[in-house]
C-alpha positions as CSV (number, residue, x, y, z in Angstrom):
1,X,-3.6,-17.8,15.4
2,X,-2.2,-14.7,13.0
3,X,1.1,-15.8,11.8
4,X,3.8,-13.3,13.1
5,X,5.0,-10.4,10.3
6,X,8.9,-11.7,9.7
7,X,11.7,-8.7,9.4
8,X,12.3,-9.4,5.7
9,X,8.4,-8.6,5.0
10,X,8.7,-5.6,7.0
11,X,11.9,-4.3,4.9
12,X,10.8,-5.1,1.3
13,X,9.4,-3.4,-1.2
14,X,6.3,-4.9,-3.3
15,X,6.4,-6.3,-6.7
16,X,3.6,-4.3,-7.6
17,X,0.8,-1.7,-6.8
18,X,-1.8,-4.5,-6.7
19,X,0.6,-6.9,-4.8
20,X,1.0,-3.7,-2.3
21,X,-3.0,-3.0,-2.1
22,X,-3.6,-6.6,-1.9
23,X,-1.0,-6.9,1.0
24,X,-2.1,-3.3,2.8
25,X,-6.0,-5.2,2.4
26,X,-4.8,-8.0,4.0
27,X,-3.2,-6.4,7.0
28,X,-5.7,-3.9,7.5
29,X,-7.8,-7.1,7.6
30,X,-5.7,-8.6,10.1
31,X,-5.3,-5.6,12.1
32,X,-9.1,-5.2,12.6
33,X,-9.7,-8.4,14.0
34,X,-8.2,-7.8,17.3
35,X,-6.5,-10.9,17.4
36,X,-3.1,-9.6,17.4
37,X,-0.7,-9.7,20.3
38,X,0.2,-5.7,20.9
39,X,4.0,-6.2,19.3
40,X,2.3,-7.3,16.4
41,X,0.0,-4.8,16.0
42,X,2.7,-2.1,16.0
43,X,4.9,-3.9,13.7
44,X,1.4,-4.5,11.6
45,X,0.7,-0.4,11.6
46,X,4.6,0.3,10.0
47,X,4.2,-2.1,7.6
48,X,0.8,-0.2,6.7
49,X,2.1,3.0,6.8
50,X,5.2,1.8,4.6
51,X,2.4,-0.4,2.0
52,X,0.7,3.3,1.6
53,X,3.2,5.6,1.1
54,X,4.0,3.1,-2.0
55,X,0.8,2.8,-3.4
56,X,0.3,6.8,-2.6
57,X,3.8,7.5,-4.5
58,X,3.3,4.7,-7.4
59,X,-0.1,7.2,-8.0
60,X,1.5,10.0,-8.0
61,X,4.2,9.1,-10.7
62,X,1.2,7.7,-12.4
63,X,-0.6,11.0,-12.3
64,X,2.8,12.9,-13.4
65,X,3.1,10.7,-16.8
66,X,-0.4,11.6,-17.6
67,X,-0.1,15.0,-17.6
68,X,3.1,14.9,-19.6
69,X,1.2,12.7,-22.0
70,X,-1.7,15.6,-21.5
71,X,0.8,18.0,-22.3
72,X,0.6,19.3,-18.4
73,X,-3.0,19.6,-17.6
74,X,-4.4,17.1,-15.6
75,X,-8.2,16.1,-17.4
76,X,-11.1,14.6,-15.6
77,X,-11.2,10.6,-17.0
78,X,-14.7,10.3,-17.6
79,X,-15.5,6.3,-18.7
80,X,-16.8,6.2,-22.3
């Protein structure tokens, strides 16, 4: 049986972008199996919604520092 999401997991922040991918994988995981009482499931969603809004923002600051260090054009990375 899923174990239930606790309030304190639903309120903090992650240590990380992986540890917030890994968590929203997880979840989404979780989520898809159908196994989750409906209460769960909602609480389940926020937390998503909260996991991607983190990862979207961590890329976004990530994507500001390189075009600062690209002197405020964003280049397409292409792998060497």
């Amino acid at each position: 049986m899923p174990k239930a999401l606790s309030s304190s997991s639903a309120s903090s922040l992650p240590a990380s972008y992986e540890a917030a991918l890994a968590e929203l994988e997880q979840l989404v995981s979780r989520l898809e199996s159908g196994d989750m009482p409906l209460e769960q499931l909602l609480s389940g969603y926020q937390r998503g919604a909260e996991l991607l809004k983190y990862c979207r923002d961590k890329l976004e600051a990530v994507e500001a520092q390189i075009k600062v260090l690209d002197e405020g054009t964003l280049k397409t990375w292409t792998p060497e």
